[in-house]
C-alpha positions, 0 to 999 in steps of 0.5 A: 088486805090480804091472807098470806100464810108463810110455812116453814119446818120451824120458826127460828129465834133468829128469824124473830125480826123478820117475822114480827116485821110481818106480823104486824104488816099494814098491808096484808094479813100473815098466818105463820104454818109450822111445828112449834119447835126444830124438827131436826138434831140442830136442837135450836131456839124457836121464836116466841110468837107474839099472837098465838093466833096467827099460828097453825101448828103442823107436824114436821118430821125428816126421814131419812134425815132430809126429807121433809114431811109436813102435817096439814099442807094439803088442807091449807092449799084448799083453804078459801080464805087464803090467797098467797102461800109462801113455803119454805123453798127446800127442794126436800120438801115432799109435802111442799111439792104437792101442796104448792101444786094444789094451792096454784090449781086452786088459784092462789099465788105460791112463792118459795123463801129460798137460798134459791141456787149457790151453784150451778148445777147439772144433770138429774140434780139441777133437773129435778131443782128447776122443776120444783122452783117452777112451781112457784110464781116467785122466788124470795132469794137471799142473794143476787148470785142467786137471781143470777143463776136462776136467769141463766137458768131460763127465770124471768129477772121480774119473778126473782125477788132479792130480800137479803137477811137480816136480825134484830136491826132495831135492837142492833142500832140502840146498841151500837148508839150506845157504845162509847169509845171508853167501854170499847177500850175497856173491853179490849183491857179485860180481855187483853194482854197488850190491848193497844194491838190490833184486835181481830174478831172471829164469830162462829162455831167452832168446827173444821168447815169453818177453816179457823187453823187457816187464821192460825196460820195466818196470824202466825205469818203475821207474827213472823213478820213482826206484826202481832194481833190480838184474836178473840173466837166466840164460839165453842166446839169440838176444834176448840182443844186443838185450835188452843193448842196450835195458837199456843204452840204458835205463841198467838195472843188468842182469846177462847171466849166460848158460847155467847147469845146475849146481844148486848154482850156480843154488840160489845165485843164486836164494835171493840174488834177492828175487823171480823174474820170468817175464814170459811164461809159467812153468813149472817156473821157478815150482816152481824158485824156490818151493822155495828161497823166492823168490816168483813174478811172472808174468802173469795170462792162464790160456791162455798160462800154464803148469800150474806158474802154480797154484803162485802165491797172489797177495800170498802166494807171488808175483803175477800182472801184467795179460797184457802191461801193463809198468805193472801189472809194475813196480807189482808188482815194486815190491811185492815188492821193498819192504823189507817183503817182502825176506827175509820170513821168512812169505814165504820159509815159504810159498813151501816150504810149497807144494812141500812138500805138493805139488810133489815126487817122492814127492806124485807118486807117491803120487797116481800109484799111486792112479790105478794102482789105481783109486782115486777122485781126491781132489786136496786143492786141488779143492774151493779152486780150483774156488771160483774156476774159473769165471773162469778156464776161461770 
């Protein structure tokens, strides 16, 4: 059994799933390296560490706002007794370049846990990315798309390792065996009107980049047409004040229910939804949606999307808008909400079927100890997605 050490800035509440996943490995021995709380403005939750033992505390700071220093690395990358490091692949990392160099001449196995590309880059920029991934021996990619680039990029396909997200899977599939069709029609008559409407979820914050005047907009075509839905926006921010005046000035059906972080609450919601809505990018509200049933629509635009997109089969576990075209939304969500495809059994069965094989804790750690001990990556949705990658890295 061996000694890896996994180091990040912070260990997000989030990321509990994954990490005790880990934590309790059979196979290898996990060290988690990082500050004990979110170096940065964003002011999130930590994880609570189950063993206070496997936890070294560094200090991690941001100058300048993004540039990452952390206290510790260089005596880590020295230490004897262990024999893998996994960094947080964050090209900004000034201390992860120099550890992760000392670490591979002190003969120990390095990978980098990252988003990997989202684009394709170019010049100085993209210059500067390949150097710092060469660093490493492998790569912990969210997504495909990323594999992808990254062997365009000159990347060996065996040394990219696509281990997806995930969140509380155990937890998420207690709750979703739970609900029954009564307490989803319950919820729907608590929060509204005409509960016999279609009903649309929406969770995310709300702020500009995540384009909810285009579902505005959308919704109020729909309306022309004489087709109503319900809305229901978990979330709160600084757009909330003009999104509640626009849907009123539109005459919507839409509900403001504010922050929620209580699963049990959310589960509930979401399985009472017929579709979840993300009109910018999505993330893991994709992988969140998808494992309660509910399929996803979102837009179209690989470089403003998040790795969590490649969860969406179109017609099959949601669809993807034309980048920024309210119209083609509407058309969509007119599609999802038609009485054909509201409370699909088939639907609701792909939709888990895909967290199940590989949005989950344990698939994650499986291909996570697989680049470990240097097994050849062998993602099982490669060979499908690089039948159509073409169109989507040029």
């Amino acid at each position: 059994m061996s000694n890896v050490a996994i180091v990040y800035h912070f260990f997000p509440h989030y990321r509990a799933a994954i990490n005790t996943e880990l934590l309790y490995s059979p196979n290898h021995h996990f060290i988690f390296v990082g500050d004990n709380r979110d170096p940065s403005s964003a002011g999130i939750k930590e994880w609570d560490f189950a063993d206070a033992s496997r936890f070294i505390h560094t200090k991690s700071r941001f100058f300048f706002g993004r540039y990452l220093v952390q206290s510790g690395l260089v005596c880590l990358a020295l230490r004897q007794d262990i024999d893998t490091i996994i960094y947080l692949g964050d090209v900004q990392g000034l201390t992860t370049w120099l550890s992760a160099s000392i670490a591979r001449l002190n003969g120990k196995r390095v990978l980098f846990w990252s988003h990997g590309w989202t684009r394709r880059e170019s010049g100085l920029k993209g210059w500067i990315r390949t150097r710092f991934y060469k660093l490493a021996h492998g790569l912990l990619l969210y997504g495909n798309r990323a594999k992808a680039i990254g062997v365009e990029k000159g990347f060996k396909p065996e040394s990219l390792y696509v281990i997806y997200n995930s969140l509380n899977y155990e937890l998420q599939k207690d709750l979703r065996d739970q609900n029954t069709k009564e307490n989803t029609e319950r919820i729907r008559h608590e929060l509204f009107e005409d509960a016999d409407l279609p009903m649309i979820i929406c969770t995310t914050r709300l702020i500009p980049t995540t384009r909810l005047d285009l579902l505005l907009d959308a919704l109020y075509s729909l309306k022309s047409q004489d087709y109503r839905v319900n809305l229901l926006l978990v979330g709160d921010g600084p757009e909330r004040s003009r999104l509640q005046q626009l849907s009123e000035k539109h005459g919507l059906a839409v509900k403001f229910y504010g922050e929620c972080y209580d699963e049990q609450i959310l589960a509930n919601l979401l399985m009472a939804a017929d579709v979840t809505v993300a009109p910018g990018k999505v993330g893991l509200t994709a992988i969140h949606s998808l494992v309660y049933g509910v399929p996803v629509i979102t837009h179209d635009n690989p470089d403003n999307q998040m790795p969590e997109s490649e969860a969406i089969t179109e017609g099959i576990t949601g669809d993807l808008f034309k980048w920024s075209d309210s119209k083609d939304l509407a058309r969509l969500i007119r599609k999802w909400t038609s009485d054909e495809r509201r409370s699909s059994v088939q639907v609701r069965n792909s939709c888990y079927e895909v967290i199940d094989r590989y949005y989950n804790p344990e698939y994650q750690r499986i291909i996570i100890e697989q680049a470990i001990d240097g097994v050849p990556a062998q993602d099982k949705l490669w060979a499908k997605f690089t039948n159509a990658v073409s169109g989507m890295v040029h």
